[in-house]
N, C-alpha and C positions, 0 to 999 in steps of 0.2 A: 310447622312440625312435620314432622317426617311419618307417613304412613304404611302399610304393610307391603302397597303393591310395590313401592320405590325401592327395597329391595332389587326389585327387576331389574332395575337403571344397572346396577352393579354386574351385570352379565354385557352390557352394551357396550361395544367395542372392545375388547380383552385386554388389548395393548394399552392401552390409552392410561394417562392420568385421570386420577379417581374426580380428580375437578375441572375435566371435560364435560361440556355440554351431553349428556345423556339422555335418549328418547326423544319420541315426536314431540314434545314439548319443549325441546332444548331446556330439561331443568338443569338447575348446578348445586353440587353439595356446598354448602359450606363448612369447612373441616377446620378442626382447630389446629393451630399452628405446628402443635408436637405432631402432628399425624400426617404431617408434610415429609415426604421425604427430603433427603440433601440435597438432590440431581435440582429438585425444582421448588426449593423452597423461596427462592429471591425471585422467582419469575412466576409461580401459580396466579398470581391475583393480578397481574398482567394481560397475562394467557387467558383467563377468565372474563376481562374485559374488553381484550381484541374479539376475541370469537363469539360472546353474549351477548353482547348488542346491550338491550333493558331486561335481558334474565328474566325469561319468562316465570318462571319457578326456582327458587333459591331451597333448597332442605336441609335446614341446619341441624348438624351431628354434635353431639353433645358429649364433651370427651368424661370419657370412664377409664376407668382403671380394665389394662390390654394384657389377657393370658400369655405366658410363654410360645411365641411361635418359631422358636428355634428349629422345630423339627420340622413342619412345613415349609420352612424357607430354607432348607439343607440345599433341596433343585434348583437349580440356576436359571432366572425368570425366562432364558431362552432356551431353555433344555428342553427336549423333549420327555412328555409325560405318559405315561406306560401304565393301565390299570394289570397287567401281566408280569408286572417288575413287582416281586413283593417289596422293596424296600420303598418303590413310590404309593402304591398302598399302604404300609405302613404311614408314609407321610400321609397320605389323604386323611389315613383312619383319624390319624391324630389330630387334625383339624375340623373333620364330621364331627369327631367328641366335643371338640371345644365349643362349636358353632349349636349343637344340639344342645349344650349343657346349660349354655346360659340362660337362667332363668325369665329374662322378660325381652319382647321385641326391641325397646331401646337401646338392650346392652349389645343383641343380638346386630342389628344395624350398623350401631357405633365400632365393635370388633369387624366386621365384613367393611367398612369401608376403612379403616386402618388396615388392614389386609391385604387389600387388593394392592395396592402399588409394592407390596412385598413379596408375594407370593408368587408363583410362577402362575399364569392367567389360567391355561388347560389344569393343570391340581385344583386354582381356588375357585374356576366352574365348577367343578368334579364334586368337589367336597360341598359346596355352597348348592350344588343340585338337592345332592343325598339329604344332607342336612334340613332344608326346607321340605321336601317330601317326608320325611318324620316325625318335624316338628308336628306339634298339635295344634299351634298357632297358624300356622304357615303352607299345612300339607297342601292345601286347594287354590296355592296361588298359580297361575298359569306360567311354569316354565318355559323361556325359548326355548328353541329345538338346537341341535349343535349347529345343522345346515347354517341357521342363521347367524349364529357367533363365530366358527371357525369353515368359513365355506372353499377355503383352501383345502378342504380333506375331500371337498367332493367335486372341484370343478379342473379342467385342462388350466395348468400351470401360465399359459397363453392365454387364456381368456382373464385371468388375473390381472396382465399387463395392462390389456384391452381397458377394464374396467378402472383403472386405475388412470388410464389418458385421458376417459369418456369425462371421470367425475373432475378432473383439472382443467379440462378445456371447457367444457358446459357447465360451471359454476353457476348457479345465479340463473340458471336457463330450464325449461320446463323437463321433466325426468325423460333422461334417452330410452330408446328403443330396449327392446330387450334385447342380452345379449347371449345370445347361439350358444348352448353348449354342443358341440360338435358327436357324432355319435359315434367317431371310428380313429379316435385321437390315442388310447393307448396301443394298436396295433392292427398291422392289416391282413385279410384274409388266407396269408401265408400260413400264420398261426391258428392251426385250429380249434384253441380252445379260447378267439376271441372270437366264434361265433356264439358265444354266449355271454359278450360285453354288457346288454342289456336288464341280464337278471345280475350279476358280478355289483354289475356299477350302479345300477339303480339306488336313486334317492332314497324311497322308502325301504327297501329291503339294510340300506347301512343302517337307517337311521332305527329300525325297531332293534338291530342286535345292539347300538350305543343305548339306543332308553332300557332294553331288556336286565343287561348289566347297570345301567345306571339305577335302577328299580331293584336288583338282586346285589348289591355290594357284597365282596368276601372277606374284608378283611375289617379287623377291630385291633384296637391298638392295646397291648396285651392288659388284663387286667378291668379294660372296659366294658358296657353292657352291651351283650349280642343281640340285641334285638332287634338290629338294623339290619343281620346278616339271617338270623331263625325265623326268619317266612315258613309256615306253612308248604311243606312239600316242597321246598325251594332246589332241595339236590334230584329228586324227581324230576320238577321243572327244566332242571338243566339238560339232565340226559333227554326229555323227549324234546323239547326248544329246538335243541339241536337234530335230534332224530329228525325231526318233521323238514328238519331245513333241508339236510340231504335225501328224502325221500323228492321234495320237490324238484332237488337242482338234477337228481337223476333224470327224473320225467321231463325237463327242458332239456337237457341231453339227447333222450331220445324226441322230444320233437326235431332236436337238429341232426338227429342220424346219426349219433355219437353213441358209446356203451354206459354203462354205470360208470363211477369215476372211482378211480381204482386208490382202494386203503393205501394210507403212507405205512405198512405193517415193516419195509424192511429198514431203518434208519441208515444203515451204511449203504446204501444205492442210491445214485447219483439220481438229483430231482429232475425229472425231463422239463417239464413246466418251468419258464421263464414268466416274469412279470416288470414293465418297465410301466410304473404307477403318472406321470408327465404330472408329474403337483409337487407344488413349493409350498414348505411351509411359513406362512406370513412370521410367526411369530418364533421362529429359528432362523428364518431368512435362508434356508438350508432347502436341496428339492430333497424327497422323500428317497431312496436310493432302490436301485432295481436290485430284482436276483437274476443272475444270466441261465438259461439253459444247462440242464448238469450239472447242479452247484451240489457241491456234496455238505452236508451236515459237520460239524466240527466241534469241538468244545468251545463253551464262549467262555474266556475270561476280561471280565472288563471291571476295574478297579473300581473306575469314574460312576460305575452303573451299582457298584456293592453287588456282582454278580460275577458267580463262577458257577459253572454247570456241564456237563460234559454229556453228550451223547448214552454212555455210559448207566449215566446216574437217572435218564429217563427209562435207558431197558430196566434197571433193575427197579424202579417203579411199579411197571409196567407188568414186570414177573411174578410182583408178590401180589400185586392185586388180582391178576390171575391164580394165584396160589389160591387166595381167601376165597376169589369164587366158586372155585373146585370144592376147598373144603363146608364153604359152604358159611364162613363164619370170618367177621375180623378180628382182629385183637386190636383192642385200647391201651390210653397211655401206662394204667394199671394192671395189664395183663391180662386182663377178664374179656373172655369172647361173645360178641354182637354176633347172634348168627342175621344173614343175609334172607330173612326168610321171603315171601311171597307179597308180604305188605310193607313193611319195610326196608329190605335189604336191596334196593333200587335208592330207594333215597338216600339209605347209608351209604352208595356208591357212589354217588353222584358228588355227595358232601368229598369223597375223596379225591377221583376225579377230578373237579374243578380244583381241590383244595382249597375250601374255603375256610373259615375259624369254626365250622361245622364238625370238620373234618376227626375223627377221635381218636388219628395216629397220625401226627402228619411226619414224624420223623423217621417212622417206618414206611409208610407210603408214599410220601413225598408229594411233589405237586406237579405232578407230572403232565396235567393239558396246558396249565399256563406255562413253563417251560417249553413245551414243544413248541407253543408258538413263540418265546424268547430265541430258538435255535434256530427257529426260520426268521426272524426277525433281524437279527444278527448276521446269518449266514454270510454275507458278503464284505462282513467287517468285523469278526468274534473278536479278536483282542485288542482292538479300537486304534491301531496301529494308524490307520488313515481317517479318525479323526472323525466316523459318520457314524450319523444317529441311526435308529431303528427304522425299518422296513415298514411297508403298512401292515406286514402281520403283529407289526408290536401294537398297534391302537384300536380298540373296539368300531372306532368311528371307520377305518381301513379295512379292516382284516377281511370282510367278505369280498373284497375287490380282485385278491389273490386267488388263481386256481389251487394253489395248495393250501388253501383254509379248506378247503373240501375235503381233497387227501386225509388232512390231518384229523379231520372231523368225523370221517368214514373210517380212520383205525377207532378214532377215538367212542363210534357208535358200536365198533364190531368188541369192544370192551363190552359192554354196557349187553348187549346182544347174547352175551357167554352165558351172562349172569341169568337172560329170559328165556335162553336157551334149556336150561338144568331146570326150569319152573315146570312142572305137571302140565297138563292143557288144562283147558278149563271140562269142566263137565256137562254136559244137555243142559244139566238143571243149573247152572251157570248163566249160559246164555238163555236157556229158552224163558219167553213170560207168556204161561199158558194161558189162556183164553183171547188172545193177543194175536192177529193174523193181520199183514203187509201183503194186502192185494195187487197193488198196483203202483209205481213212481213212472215220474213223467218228467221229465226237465224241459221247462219251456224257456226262448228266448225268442221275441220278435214275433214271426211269422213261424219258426222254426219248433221242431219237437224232436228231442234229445240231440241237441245238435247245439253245440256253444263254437262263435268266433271270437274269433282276438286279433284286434291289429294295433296299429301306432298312436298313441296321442304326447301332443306337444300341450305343458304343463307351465307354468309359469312359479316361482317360487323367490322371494323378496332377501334378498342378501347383502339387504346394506349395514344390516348392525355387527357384521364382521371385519368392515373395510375399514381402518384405523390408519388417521392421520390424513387421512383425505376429505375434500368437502361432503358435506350433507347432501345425500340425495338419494331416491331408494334405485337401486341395485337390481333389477330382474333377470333371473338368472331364467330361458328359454329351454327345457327340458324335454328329450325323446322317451318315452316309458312305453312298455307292453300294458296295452288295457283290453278287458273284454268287452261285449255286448250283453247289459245287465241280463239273467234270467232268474227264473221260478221254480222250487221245486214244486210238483203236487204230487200226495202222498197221499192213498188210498188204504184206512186201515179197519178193520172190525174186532170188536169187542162183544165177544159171546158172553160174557154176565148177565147179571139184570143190575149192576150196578158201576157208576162212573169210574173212572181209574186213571189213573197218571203215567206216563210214561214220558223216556228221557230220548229223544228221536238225536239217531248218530251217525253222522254220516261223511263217507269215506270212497276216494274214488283213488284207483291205480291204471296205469296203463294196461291194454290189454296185452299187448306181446311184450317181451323182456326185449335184451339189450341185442339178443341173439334173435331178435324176429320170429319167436316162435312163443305160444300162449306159457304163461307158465305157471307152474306147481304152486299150492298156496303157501308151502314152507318159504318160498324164494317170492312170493308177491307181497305178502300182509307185510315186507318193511316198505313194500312200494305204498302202501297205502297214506295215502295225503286225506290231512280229516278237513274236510270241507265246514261242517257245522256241527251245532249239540244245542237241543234246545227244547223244554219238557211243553208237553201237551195234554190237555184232560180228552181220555180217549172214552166218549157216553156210548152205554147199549145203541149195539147196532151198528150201523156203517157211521166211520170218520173221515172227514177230507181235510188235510189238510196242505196250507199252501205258503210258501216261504219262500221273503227275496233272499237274492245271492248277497244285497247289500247289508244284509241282518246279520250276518255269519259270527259267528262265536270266537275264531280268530282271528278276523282282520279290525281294524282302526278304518273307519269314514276316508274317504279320497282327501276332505276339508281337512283331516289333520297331519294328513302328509304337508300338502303342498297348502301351507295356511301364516299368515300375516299377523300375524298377533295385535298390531293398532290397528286393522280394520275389520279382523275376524272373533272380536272381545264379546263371550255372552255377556248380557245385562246382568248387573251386579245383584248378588246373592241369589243366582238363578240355581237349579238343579245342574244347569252345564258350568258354569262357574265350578262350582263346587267341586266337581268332575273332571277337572281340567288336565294337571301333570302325571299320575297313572293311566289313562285314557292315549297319551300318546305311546304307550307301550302297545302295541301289535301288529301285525303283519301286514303292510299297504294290502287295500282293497284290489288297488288295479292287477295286483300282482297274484289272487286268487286261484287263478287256473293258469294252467303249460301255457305253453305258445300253440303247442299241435302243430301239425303239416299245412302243407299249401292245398294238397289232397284229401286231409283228414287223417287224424292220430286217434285212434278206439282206444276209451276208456272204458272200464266199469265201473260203474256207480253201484257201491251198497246202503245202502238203508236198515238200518236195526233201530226196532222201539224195544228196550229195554225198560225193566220194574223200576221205577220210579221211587217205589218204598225203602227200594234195596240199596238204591243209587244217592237218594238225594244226603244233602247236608243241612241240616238246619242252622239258619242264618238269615239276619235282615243283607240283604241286599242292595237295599236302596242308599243311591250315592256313593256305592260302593265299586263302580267305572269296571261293570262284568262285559262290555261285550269284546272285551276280544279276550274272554275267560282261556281258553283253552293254554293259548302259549303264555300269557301273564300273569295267572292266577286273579284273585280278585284284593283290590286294597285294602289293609288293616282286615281283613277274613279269611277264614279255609277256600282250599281248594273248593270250587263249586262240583265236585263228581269224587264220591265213594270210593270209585271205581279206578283200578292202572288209569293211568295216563298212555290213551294207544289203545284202551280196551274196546273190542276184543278181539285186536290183532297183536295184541304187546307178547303174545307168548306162541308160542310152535303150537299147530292144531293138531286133534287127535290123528292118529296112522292113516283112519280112513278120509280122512279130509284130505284128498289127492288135489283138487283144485276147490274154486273157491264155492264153486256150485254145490259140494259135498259140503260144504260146511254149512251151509243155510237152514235155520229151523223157521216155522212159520211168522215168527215176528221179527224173519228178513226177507230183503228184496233186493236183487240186482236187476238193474237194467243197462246197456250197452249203449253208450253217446260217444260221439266223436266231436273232436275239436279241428276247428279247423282256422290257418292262419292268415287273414287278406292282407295283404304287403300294401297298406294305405295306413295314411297319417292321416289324422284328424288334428283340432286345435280344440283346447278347452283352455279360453281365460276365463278366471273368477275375479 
């Protein structure tokens, strides 16, 4: 009989027949005859015994009566799939409903594996992700990561070939070397914005914006229940996710000597940024297509895609949501006005924004961030005239690869910006928690005090359960990544009471000069502010110390769930980490915590505020509930874990007299001044 985890099997190899050898066990389904397709119904139980050998594991599916999947098999199983195409969300939605709906693991099974040889492979991922993360059966099974199902989106086109000679010629032969992913394959130092190839193309940096969307879906198929889509703070979520992302890619800029990266604010001027992506996708057979230099924006009509959009139709988006900011208020589909206040109306923006089924005008607002990246996605082929699929800005697993996912993300923040813009400051009594005093912060690493390096480590990462129609053998994919030198905060704090107190310790580091090499103003640094941690402490009469690794951090995910093997890296069943397992891969790679900094050193400032804990907290069981990389993923099935903005207490403009960041400090803050600095050495970490 077929168990809960064998679902898994159904993610292994994407292309393949469903009655392929699947997992380190080489198990095989056995399907009943209707559930065969045409292509391979005279030859499956052929195919099954050439390649089986004695079938270590046989799972027999048990045929049941199979929902309408007319709509999810609309996509062409080699089409490309687009969570920014509303009409392939739409397909997704429709098949998340079906997969979620059905009432017991059996039926559940038996439908996903009649499925899969129908459905286009990236949709019935997508949808089969979502779906098992909600179920109530199912949420704590450990999902693959995409790296490992579609490793086409993250590796040189060239090394695809490579790996595809290695596993033909060494059949049968003990697993090959790892194989190189190369670190200067999309372009050479001609182009200056591929000195920042490192943070762009990084493993973990793609892979937490595909789990963050994959964990946040926007779309419901009309009439369905939004519960998959009404998270808790989820349009919040979006706007700061994204906030936080370009506050960091700035500060990796300026460690390379480069400025802030400049808003896409005007649509009709010619994009200077080119991007030639060198990846083919296995499963379209098709390479991914570039944008040249100066590609101007255009209306995209493409039939084949149920998509017309024009340039046009995202300014005027664009205007009224700036309208509603100004006034202060949106109007719904009934007329009646949501005003945009100080706790809400960041969230209500966000829902627009993105346009998710959150959204409570979308006909009037439109959907204006996922279209912008359809226009760049498109840009090089809007009316499909030559026949090519979408850009990497059309796929979540891509899109940060592109210098203009930046761009667009930096208009898309200076929205969002308007709105914290018109917000009051906050007031002393705000921030300050009297009796509460930050004597002292120390950042230790090594031998060193305030002083963090970062150089190279080569990562290893298992990519063979994406390679389809070739022998069995694991796949290691040899990776360059920016890593730091773990350190320590120690946090010096007093509590004048005579009685214990709680506080919610926040912390927040920015470059010290701007883009212009000179210190700057707190109005123009708190969006530089990158939040390093958030995490409550009982602060007792009298002096407190306290001390926290960089490994503990509130938004990053473990190193182990970046670059991690699923047959070798499995908690023991019904563990606390079991449990824990598919939300948990949502957050920000570790290694990718801090800048790069200089060769010389890049000055930061590190803040520290202990904030009321009374004021702050949320009451909620926690446990099991995969908080540590709370900040950018929120926490599973629960509220946001903080009261408080997302950003707080740099999310809003400071008062007049807060000239720099020193004027705004009350005693239960502290800065201290660290530099990063960068050693051009590689290290090796296999696990």
């Amino acid at each position: 009989m077929a168990n809960k985890t064998d679902l898994l099997l159904l993610f292994d190899h994407p292309t393949e027949p469903v009655f392929m050898d699947k997992g380190k066990e080489q198990a095989f389904f056995e399907i009943p005859d209707s559930y065969e397709t045409d292509n391979y119904k005279k030859v499956s139980k052929n195919v099954q015994n050439r390649v089986g050998g004695d079938k270590n594991r046989v799972i027999f599916i048990k045929e049941l009566p199979v929902p309408d999947l007319s709509i999810p098999m609309t996509l062409g199983r080699t089409d490309q799939f687009s969570v920014f195409l509303k009409s392939h969300r739409w397909q997704a939605g429709n098949l998340i409903e079906i997969f979620t709906k059905l009432p017991s693991f059996e039926e559940l099974i038996s439908v996903a594996v009649y499925a899969k040889d129908r459905i286009n492979p990236a949709l019935f991922n997508y949808a089969l992700s979502v779906a098992l993360a909600h179920r109530g059966d199912t949420k704590n099974l450990r999902l693959p990561t995409v790296s490992e199902l579609f490793p086409d989106r993250f590796i040189d086109s060239q090394v695809i070939r490579t790996v595809s000679e290695q596993l033909f010629v060494l059949e049968g032969t003990p697993s090959p070397d790892p194989i190189i992913i190369p670190v200067n394959y999309t372009a050479s130092d001609m182009d200056p914005e591929h000195s920042l190839w490192y943070f762009r193309e990084d493993l973990g940096i793609n892979l937490h914006h595909w789990h963050w969307h994959l964990v946040y879906p926007i779309e419901v198929t009309p009439g369905a229940d939004k519960s998959i889509v009404d998270k808790d703070r989820r349009g919040e979520l979006f706007y700061y996710m994204h906030q936080q992302v370009i506050a960091r890619y700035n500060a990796e800029r300026l460690s390379n000597y480069m400025g802030k990266v400049k808003a896409l604010e005007d649509l009709d001027e010619p994009i200077a940024e080119g991007y030639f992506p060198k990846m083919n996708s296995l499963m379209a057979s098709r390479a991914y297509p570039p944008r040249f230099n100066n590609t101007r924006l255009t209306s995209v009509d493409r039939p084949v895609n149920q998509l017309k959009v024009s340039v046009d139709d995202v300014k005027r988006w664009r205007d009224r949501i700036y309208q509603a900011i100004h006034q202060g208020f949106v109007v719904d589909v009934k007329n009646d006005k949501i005003a945009l206040d100080e706790v809400k109306g960041i969230d209500i923006l966000g829902n627009i924004v993105e346009a998710s089924a959150l959204s409570p005008n979308m006909a009037l607002y439109g959907d204006m961030h996922n279209m912008g990246h359809i226009l760049l996605a498109y840009s090089h082929d809007p009316d499909h005239r030559h026949l090519e699929a979408h850009g990497v800005m059309g796929d979540s697993t891509t899109a940060m690869r592109d210098p203009v996912f930046y761009r667009w993300h930096a208009f898309i923040d200076n929205v969002f910006q308007e709105h914290k813009r018109l917000l009051r400051p906050y007031e002393v009594e705000e921030l300050n928690y009297p009796g509460i005093q930050v004597l002292k912060v120390e950042v230790n690493s090594k031998n060193q005090t305030n002083k963090l390096t970062t150089f190279w480590q080569q990562s290893q990462v298992n990519m063979s359960r994406g390679f389809d129609f070739l022998p069995r053998s694991n796949v290691l994919a040899q990776i360059t990544h920016l890593q730091h030198v773990p350190f320590t905060y120690t946090i010096n704090a007093v509590n004048s009471a005579n009685a214990a107190r709680f506080g919610y310790v926040r912390i927040f580091m920015a470059p010290k000069p701007n883009g212009r090499n000179v210190s700057s103003f707190l109005a123009e640094q708190r969006l530089a502010m990158i939040e390093l941690d958030k995490f409550v402490v009982q602060l007792n009469p009298g002096l407190n110390t306290f001390v926290r690794r960089s490994t503990e951090s509130s938004v990053t995910i473990p190193y182990e769930r970046t670059f991690r093997n699923l047959d070798e890296n499995t908690p023991a069943k019904n563990s606390p980490e079991e449990q824990e397992s598919f939300f948990c891969g949502c957050g920000w790679p570790n290694h990718m915590l801090v800048p790069k900094g200089r060769p010389e050193g890049l000055p930061f400032e590190l803040f520290v505020m202990i904030s009321n804990y009374d004021n702050d907290r949320i009451d909620q069981d926690t446990v099991g509930g995969c908080n540590d990389a709370g900040s950018y993923c929120g926490i599973r099935d629960r509220k946001y874990p903080d009261r408080r903005s997302m950003g707080y207490p740099f999310d809003r403009m400071p008062q007049l007299n807060a000239v720099v960041l020193k004027d705004f400090l009350l005693p239960n803050m502290h800065t201290v001044d660290i530099t990063i600095t960068h050693e051009d050495r590689t290290e090796k970490r296999f696990e």
